[in-house]
N, CA, C and O of each residue as an XYZ file, in Angstrom:
884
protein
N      96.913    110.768    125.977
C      97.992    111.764    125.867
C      98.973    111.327    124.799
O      99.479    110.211    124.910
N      99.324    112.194    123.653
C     100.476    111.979    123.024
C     101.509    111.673    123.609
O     101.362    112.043    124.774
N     102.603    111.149    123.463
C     103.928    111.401    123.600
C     104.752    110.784    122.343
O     104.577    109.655    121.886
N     105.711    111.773    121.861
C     106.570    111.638    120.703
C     107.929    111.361    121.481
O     107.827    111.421    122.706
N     109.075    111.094    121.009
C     110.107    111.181    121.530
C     110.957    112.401    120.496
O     111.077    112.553    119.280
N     111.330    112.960    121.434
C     112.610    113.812    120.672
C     113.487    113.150    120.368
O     113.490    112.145    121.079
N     114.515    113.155    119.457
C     115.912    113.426    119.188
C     117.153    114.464    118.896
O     116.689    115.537    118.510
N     118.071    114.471    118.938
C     118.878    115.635    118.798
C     118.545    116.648    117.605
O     118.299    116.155    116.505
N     118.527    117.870    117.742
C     118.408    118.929    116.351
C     119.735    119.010    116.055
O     120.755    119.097    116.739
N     119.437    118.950    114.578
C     120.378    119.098    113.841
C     119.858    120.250    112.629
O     119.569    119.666    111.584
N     119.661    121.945    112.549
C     119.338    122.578    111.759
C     119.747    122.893    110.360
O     119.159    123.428    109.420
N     121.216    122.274    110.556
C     121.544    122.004    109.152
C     122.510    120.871    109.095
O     123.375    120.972    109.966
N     122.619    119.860    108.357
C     122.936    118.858    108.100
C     123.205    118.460    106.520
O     122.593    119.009    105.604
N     124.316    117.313    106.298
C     124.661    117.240    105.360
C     123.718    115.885    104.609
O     123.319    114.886    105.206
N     123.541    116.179    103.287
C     122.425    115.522    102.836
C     122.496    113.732    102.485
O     121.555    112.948    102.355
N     124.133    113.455    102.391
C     124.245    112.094    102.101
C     124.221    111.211    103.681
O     124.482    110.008    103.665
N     123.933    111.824    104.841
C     123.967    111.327    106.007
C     122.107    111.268    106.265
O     121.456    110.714    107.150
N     121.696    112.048    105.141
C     120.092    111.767    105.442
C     119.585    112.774    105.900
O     120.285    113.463    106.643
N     118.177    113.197    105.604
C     117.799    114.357    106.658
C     117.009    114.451    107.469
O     116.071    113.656    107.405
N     117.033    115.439    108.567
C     116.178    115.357    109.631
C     115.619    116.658    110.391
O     116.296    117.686    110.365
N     114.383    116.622    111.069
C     114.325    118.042    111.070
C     113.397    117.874    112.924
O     112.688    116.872    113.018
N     113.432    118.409    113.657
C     113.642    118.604    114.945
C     111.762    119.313    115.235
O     111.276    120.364    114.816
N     111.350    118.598    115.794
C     109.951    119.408    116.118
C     110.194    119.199    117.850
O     110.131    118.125    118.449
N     110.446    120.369    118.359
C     110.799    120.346    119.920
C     109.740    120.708    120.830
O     108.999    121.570    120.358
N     109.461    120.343    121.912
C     109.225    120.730    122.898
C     107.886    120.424    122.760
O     107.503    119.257    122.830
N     106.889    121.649    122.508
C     105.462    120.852    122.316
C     104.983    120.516    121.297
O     103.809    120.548    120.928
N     105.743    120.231    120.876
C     105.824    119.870    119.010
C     106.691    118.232    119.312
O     107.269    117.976    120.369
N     106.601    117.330    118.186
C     107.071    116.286    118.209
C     107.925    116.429    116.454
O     107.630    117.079    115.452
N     109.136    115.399    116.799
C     110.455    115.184    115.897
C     110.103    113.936    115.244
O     109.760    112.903    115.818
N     110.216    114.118    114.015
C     110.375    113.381    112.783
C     111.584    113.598    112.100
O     112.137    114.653    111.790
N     111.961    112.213    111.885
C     113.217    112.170    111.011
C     113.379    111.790    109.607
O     112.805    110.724    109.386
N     113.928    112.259    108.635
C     113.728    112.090    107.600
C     114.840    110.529    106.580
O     116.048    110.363    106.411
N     113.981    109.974    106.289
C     114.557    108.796    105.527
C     114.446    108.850    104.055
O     113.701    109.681    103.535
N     115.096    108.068    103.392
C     115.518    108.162    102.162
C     113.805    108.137    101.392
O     112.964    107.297    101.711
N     113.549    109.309    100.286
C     112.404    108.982     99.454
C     112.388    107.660     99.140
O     113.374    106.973     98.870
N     110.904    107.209     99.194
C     110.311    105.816     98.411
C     109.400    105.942     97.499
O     108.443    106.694     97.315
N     109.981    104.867     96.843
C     108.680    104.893     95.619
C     108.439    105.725     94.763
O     107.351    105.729     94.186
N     109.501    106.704     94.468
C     109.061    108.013     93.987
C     109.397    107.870     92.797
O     110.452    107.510     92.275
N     107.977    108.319     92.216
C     107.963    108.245     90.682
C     109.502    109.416     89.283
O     110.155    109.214     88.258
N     109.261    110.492     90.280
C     110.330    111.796     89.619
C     111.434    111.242     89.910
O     111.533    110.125     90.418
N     112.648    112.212     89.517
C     113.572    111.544     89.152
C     114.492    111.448     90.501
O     113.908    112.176     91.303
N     115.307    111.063     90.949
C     115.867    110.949     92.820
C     117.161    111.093     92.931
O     117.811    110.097     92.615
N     117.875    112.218     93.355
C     119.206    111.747     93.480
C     119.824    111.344     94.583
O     119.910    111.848     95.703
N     120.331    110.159     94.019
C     121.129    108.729     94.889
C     122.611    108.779     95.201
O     123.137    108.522     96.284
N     123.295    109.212     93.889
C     124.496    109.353     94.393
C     124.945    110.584     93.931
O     124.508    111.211     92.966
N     126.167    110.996     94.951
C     126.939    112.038     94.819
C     127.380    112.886     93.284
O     127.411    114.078     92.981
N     127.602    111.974     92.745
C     127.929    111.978     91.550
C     126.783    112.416     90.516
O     127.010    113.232     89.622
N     125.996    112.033     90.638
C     125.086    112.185     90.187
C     124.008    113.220     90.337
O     122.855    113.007     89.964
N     124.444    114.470     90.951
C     123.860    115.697     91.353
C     124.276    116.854     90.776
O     125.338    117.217     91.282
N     123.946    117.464     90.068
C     124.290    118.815     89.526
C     124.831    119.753     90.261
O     125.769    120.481     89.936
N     123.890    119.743     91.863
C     125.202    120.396     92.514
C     124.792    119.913     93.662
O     123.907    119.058     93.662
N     125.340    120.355     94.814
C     125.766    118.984     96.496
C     124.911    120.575     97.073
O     125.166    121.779     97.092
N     123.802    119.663     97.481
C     123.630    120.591     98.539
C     123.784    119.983    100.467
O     123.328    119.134    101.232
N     124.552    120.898    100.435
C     125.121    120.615    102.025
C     124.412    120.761    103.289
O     124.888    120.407    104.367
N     123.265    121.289    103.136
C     122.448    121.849    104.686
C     120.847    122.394    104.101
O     120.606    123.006    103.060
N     120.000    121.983    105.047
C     119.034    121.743    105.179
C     118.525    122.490    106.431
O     118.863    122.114    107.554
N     117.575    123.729    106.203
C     116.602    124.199    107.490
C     115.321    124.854    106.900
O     115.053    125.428    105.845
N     114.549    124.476    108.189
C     113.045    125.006    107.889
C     112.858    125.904    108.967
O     113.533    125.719    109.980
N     111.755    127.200    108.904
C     111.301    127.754    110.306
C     109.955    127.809    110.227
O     109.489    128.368    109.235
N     109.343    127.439    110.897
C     107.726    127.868    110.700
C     107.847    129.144    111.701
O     108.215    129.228    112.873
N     107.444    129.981    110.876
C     106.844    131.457    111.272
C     105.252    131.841    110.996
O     104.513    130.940    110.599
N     104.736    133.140    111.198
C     103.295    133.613    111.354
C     103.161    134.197    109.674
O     103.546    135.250    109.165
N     102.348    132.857    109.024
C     102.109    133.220    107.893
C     102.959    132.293    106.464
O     102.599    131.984    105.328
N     104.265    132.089    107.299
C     105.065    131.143    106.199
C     105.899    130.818    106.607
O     106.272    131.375    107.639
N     106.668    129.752    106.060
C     107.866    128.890    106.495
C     109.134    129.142    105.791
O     109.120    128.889    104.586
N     110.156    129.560    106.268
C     111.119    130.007    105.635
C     112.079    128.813    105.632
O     112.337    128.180    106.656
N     112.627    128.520    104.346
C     113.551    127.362    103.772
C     114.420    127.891    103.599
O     114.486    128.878    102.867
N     115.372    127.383    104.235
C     117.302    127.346    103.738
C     118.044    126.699    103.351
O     118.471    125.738    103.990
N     118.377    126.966    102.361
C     119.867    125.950    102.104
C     121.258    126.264    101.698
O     121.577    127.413    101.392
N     122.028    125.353    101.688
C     123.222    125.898    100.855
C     123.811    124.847     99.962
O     123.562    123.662    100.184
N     124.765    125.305     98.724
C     125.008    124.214     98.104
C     126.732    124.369     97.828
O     127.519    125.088     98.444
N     126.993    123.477     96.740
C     128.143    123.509     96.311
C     128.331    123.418     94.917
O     127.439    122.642     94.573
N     129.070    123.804     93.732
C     129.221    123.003     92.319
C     128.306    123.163     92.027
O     127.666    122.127     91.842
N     127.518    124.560     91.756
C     125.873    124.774     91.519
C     126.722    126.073     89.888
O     126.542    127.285     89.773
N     127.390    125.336     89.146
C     128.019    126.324     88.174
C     126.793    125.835     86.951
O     126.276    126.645     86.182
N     126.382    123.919     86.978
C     125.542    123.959     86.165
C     123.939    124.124     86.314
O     123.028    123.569     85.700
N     123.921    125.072     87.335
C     122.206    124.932     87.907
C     121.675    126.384     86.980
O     122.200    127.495     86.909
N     120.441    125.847     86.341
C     119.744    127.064     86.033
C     118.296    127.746     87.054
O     117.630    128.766     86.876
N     118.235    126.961     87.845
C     117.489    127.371     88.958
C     117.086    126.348     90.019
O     117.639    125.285     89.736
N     116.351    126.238     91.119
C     116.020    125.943     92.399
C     114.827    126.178     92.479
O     114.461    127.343     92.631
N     113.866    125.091     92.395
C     112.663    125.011     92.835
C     112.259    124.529     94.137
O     112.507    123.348     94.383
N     111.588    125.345     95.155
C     111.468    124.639     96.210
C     109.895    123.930     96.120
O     108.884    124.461     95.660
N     110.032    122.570     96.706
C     108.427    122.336     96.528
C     107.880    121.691     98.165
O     108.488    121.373     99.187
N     106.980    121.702     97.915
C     105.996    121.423     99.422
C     104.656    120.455     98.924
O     103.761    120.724     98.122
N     104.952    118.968     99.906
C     103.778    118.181     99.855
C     103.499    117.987    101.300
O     104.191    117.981    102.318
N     101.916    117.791    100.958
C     101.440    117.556    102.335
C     100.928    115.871    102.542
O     100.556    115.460    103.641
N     100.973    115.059    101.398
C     100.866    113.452    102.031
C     102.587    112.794    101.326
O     102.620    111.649    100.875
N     103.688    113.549    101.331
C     104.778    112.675    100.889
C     104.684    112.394     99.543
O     105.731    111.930     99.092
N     103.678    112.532     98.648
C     103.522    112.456     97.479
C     103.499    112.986     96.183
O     104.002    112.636     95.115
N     102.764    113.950     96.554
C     102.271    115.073     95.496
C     103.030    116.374     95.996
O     103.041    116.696     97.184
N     103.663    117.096     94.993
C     104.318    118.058     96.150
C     103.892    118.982     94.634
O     103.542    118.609     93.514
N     104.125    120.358     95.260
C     103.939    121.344     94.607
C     104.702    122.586     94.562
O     104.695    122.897     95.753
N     105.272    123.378     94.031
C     105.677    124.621     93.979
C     105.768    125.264     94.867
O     104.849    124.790     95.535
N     106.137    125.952     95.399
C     106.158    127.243     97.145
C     107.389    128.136     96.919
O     107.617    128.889     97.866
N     108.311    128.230     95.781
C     108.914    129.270     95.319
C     110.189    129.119     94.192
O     110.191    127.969     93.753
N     110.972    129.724     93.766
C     112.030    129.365     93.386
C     112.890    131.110     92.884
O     112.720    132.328     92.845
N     113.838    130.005     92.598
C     115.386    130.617     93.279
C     116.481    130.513     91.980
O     116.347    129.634     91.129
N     117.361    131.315     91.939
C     118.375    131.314     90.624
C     119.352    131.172     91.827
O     119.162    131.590     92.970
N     120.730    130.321     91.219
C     121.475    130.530     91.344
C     122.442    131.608     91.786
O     122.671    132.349     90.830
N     123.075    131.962     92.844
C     123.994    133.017     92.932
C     124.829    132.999     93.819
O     125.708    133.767     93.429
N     125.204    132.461     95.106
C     125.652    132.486     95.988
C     126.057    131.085     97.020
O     127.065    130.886     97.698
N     125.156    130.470     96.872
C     125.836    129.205     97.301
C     124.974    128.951     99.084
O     124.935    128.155    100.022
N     124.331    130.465     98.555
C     123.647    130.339    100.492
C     122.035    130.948     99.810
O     121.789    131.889     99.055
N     121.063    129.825    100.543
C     119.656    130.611     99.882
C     118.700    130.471    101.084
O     118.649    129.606    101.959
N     117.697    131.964    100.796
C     116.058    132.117    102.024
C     115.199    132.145    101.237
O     115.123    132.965    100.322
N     114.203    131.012    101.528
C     113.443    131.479    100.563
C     111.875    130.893    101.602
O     111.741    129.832    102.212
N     110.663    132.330    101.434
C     109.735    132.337    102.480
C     108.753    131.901    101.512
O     108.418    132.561    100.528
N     108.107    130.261    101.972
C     106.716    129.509    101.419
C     105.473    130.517    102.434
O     105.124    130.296    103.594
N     105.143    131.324    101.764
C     103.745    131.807    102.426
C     102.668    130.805    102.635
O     102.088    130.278    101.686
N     102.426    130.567    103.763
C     101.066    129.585    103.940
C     100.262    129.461    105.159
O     100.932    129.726    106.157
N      99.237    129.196    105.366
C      98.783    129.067    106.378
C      98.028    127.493    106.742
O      97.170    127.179    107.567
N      98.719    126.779    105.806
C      98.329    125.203    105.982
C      99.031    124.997    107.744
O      99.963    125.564    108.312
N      98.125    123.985    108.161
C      99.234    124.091    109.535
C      99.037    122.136    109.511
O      98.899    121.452    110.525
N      99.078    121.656    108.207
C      99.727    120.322    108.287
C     101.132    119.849    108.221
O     102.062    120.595    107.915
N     101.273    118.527    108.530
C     103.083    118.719    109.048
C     102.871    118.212    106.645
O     102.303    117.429    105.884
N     103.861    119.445    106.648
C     104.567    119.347    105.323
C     105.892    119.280    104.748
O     106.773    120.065    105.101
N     106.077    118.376    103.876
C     107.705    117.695    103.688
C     108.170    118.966    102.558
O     107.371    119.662    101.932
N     109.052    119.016    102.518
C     109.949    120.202    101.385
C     111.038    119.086    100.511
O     111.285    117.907    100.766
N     111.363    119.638     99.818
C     112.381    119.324     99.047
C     112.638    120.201     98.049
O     111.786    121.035     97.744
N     114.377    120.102     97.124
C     114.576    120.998     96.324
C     114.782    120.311     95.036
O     115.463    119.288     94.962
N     114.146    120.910     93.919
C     114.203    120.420     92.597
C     115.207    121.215     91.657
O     115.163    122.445     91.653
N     115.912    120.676     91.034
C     117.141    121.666     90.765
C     117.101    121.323     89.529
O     117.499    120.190     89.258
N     116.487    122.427     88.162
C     116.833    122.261     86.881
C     118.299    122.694     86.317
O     118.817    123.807     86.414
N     118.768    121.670     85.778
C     120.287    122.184     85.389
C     120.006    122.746     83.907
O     119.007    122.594     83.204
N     121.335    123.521     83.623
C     120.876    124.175     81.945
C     120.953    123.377     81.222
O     120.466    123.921     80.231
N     121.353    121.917     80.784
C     120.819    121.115     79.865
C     119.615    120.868     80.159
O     119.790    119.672     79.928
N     118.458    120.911     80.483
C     116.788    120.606     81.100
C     116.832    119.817     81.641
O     115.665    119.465     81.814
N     117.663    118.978     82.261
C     117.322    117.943     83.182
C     117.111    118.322     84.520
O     117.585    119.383     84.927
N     116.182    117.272     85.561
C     115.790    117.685     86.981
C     116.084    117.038     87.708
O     116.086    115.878     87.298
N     116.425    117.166     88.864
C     116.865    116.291     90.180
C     116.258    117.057     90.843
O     115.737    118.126     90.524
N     116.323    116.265     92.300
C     115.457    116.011     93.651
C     116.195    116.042     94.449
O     117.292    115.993     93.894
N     116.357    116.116     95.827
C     116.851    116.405     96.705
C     115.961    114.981     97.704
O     114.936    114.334     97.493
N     116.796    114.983     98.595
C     115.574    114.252     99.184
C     114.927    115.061     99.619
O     115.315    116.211     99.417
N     113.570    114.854    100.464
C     112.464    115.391    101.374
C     112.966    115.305    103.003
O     113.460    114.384    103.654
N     112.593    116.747    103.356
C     112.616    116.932    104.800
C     111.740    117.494    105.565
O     111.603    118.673    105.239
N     111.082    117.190    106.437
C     110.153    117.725    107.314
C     110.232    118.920    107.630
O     111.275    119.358    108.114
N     108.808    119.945    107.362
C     109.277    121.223    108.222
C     109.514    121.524    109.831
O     108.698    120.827    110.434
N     110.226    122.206    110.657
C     110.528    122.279    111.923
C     109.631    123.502    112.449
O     109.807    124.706    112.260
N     108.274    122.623    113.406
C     107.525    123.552    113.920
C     106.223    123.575    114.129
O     105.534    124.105    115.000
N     105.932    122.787    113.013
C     104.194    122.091    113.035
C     103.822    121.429    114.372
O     104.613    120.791    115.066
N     102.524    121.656    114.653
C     102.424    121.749    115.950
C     101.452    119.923    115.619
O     100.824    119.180    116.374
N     101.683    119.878    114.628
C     100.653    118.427    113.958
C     102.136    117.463    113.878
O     103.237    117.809    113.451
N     101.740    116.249    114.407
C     102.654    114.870    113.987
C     102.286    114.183    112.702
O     101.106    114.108    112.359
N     103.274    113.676    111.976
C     102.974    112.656    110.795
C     101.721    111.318    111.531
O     100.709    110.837    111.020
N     102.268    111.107    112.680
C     101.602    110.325    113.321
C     101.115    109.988    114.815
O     101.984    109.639    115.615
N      99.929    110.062    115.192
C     100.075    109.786    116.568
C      99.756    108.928    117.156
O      98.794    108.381    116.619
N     100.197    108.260    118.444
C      99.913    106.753    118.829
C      99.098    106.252    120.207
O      99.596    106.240    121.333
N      97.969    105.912    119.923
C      97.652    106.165    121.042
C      96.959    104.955    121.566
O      96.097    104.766    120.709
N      96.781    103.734    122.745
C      97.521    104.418    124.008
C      98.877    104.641    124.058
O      99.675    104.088    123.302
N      99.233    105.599    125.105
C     100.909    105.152    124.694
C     101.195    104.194    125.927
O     102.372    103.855    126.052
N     100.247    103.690    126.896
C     100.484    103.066    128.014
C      99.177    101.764    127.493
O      97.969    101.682    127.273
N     100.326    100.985    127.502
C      99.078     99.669    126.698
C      98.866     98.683    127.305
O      99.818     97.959    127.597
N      97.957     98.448    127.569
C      97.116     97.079    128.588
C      96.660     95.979    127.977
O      96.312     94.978    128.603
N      96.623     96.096    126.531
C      96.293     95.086    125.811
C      97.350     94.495    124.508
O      98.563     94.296    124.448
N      96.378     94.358    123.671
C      97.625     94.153    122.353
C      97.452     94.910    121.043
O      97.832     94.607    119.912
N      96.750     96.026    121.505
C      96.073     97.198    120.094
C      96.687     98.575    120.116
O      96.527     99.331    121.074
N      97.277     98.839    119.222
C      97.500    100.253    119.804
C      96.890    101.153    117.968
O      96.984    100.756    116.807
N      96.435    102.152    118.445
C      95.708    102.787    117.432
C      96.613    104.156    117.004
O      96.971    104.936    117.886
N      96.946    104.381    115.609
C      97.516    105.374    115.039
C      96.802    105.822    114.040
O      96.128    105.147    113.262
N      97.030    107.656    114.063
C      96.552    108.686    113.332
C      97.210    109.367    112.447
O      97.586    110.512    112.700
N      97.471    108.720    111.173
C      98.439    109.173    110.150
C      97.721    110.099    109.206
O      96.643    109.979    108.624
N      98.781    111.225    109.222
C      98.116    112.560    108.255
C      99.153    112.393    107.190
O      99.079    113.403    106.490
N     100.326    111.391    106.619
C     100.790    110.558    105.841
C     100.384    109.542    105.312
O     100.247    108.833    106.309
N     100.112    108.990    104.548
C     100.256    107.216    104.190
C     101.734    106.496    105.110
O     102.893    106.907    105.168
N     101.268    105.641    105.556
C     102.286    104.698    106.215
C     102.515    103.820    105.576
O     101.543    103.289    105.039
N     104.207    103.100    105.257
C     104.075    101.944    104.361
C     104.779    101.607    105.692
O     105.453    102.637    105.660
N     105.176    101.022    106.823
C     105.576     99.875    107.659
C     105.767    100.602    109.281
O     105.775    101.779    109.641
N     105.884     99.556    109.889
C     105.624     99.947    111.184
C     106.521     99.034    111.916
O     106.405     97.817    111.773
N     107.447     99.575    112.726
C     108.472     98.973    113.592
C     108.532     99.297    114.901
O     108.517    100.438    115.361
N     108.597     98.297    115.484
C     108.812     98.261    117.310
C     109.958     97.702    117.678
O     110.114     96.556    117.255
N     111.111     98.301    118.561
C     111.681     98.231    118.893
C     112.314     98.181    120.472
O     112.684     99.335    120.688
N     112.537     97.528    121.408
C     113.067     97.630    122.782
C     113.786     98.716    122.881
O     114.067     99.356    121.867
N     114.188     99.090    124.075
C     115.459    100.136    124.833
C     116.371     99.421    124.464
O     117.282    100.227    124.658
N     117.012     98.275    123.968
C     118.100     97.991    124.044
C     118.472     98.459    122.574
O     119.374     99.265    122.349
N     117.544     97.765    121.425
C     117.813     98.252    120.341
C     117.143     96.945    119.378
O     116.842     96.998    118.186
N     117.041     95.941    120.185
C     116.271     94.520    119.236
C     114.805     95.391    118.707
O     114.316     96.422    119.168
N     114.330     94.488    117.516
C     113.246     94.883    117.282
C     112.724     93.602    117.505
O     113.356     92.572    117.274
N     111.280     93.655    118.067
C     110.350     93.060    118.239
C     109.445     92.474    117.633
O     108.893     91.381    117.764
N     109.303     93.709    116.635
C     108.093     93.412    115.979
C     108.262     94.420    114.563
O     109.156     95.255    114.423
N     107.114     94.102    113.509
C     107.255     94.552    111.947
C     106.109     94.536    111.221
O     105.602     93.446    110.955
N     105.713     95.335    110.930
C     104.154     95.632    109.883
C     103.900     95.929    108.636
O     103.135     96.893    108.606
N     104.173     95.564    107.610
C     103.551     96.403    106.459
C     102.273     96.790    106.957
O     101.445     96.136    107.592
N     102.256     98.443    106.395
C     100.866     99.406    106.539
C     100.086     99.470    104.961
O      98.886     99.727    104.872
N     100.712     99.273    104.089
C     100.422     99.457    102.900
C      99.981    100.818    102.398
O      99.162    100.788    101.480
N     100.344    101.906    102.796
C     100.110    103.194    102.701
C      99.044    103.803    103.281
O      98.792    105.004    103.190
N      98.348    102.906    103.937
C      97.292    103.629    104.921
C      97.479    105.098    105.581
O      98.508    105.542    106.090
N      96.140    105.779    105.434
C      96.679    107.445    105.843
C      95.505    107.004    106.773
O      94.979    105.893    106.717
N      95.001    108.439    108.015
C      93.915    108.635    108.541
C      94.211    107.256    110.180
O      95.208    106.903    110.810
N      92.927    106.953    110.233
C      92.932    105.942    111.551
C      93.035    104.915    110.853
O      92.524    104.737    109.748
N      94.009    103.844    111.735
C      93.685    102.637    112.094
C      94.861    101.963    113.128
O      95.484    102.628    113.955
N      95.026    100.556    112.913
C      95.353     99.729    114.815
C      96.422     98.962    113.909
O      96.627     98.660    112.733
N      96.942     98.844    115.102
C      98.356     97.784    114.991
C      98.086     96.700    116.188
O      98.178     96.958    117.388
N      97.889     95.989    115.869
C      97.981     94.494    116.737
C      99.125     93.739    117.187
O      99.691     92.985    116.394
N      99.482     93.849    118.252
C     100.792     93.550    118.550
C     101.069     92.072    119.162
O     100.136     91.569    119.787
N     102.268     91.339    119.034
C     102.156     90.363    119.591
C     102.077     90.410    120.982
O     101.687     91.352    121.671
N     102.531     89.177    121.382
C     102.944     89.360    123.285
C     104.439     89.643    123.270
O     105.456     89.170    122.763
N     103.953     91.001    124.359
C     105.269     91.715    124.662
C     105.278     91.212    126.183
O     104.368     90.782    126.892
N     107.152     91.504    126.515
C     106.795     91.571    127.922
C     106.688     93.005    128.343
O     106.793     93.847    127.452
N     106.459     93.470    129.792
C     106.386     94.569    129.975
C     107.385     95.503    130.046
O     108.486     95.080    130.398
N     107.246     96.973    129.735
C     108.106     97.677    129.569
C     108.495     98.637    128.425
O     107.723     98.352    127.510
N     109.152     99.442    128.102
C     108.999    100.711    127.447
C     109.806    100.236    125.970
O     110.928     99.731    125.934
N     108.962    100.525    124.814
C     109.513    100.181    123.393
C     108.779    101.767    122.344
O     107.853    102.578    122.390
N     109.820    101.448    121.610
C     110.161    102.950    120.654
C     108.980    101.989    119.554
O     108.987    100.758    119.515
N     108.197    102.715    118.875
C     107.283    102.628    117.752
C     107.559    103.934    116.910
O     107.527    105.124    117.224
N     107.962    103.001    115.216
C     108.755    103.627    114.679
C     107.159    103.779    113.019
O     106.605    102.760    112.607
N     106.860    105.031    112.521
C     105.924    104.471    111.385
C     106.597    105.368    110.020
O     106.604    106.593    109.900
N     107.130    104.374    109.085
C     107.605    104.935    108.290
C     106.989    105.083    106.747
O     106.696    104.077    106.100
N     106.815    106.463    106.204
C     106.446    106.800    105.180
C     107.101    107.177    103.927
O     108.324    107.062    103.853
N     106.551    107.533    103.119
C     107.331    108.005    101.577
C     108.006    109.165    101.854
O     107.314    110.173    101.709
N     109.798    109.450    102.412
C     110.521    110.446    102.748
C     110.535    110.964    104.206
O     110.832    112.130    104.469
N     110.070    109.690    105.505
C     109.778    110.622    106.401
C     109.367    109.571    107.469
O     108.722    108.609    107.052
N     109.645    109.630    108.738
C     109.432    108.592    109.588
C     109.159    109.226    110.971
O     109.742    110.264    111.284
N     108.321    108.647    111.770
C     107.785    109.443    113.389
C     107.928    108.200    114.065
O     107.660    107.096    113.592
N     108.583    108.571    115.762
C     108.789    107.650    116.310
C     108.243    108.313    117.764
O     108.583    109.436    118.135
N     107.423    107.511    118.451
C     107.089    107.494    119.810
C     107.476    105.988    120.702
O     108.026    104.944    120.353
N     107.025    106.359    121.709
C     107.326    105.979    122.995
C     105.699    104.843    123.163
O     104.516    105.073    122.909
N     106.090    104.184    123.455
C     105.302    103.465    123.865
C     105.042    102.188    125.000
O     105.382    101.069    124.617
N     104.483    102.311    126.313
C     104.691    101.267    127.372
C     103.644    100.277    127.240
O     102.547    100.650    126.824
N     103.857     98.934    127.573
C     103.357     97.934    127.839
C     103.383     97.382    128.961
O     104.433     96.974    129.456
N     101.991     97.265    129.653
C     102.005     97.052    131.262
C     101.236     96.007    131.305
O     100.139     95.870    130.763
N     101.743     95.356    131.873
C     101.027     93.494    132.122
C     100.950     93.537    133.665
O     100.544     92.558    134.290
């Protein structure tokens, strides 16, 4: 049996606090962490953005996923590209947007039903491009990752990444971490070997390029 852990939704959120996007109920929550490794260009600081975008939402609907945002200081933007990858890497086109208002909808028609990251690419009128970070869409009925057993009798636990994973963290209820993995970008199956735990319930955290899944996981001795 899966089990993901939820965390609080937050449907729109401000972007220098990081982003995150809410897969509820029979769906599992991924939170979004700062892009890695990314070859294009990234914006890091405030300052350094053509314009602030303030809020972040996705909907998966029948047929396509509708993206929202809003921004601020968008006087030097000559348009809004929204793009969509499905391993954190390669992302591609799914619509774009001019400038006008400061509030934008914009519907990615698709019928991919892998969990896919978004982000906004914003050409300003001198030709230069910035990035937004990447955020998970809210709704995919697919996890970045799943962990399974989640009730462990031994010292193996096996994960199913439809991401590349670059590290893997275990953590107690209290908040210590336990334990630490480089994955080296591994996508698809494979095992995490754990040390000796004692028994009892720890958060398994697997983090990728823009994007991180965390479950639940018990250890019974």
């Amino acid at each position: 049996m899966w089990k993901v852990i939820l965390q609080p939704v937050k449907a729109a959120f401000p972007l220098i606090a990081g982003l995150s996007a809410l897969l509820n109920s029979a769906y599992s929550q991924q939170n979004i962490i700062a892009d890695k490794n990314n070859t294009r260009p990234e914006v890091k600081e405030q300052q350094m953005k053509p314009a602030r975008i303030t809020s972040f939402a996705a909907i998966h609907a029948n047929g396509y996923n509708e993206i929202q945002w809003t921004t601020l200081n968008e006087e030097d933007i000559r348009r809004f590209i929204v793009e969509a990858s499905a391993d954190g890497i390669n992302f591609q086109t799914a619509g774009e947007m001019t400038p006008l208002a400061g509030t934008y909808t914009l519907k990615h028609y698709t019928f991919d039903t892998r969990p896919l990251l978004y982000r906004i690419r914003m050409e300003n009128k001198d030709g230069k491009f910035y990035n937004s970070e990447a955020f998970l869409l809210d709704g995919v009925a697919i996890s970045p990752v799943r962990v399974f057993p989640t009730i462990v009798e031994g010292n193996v636990v096996n994960v199913v990444a439809a991401f590349p994973v670059e590290r893997v963290n275990i953590v107690s209820t209290n908040g210590q971490q336990v334990f630490a993995q480089d994955m080296g970008g591994i996508s698809g199956s494979a095992h995490v070997t754990l040390p000796v735990l004692s028994a009892g319930t720890y958060m398994m955290t697997s983090y990728g390029n823009g994007w991180k899944s965390t479950s639940k996981i018990v250890v019974a001795r």
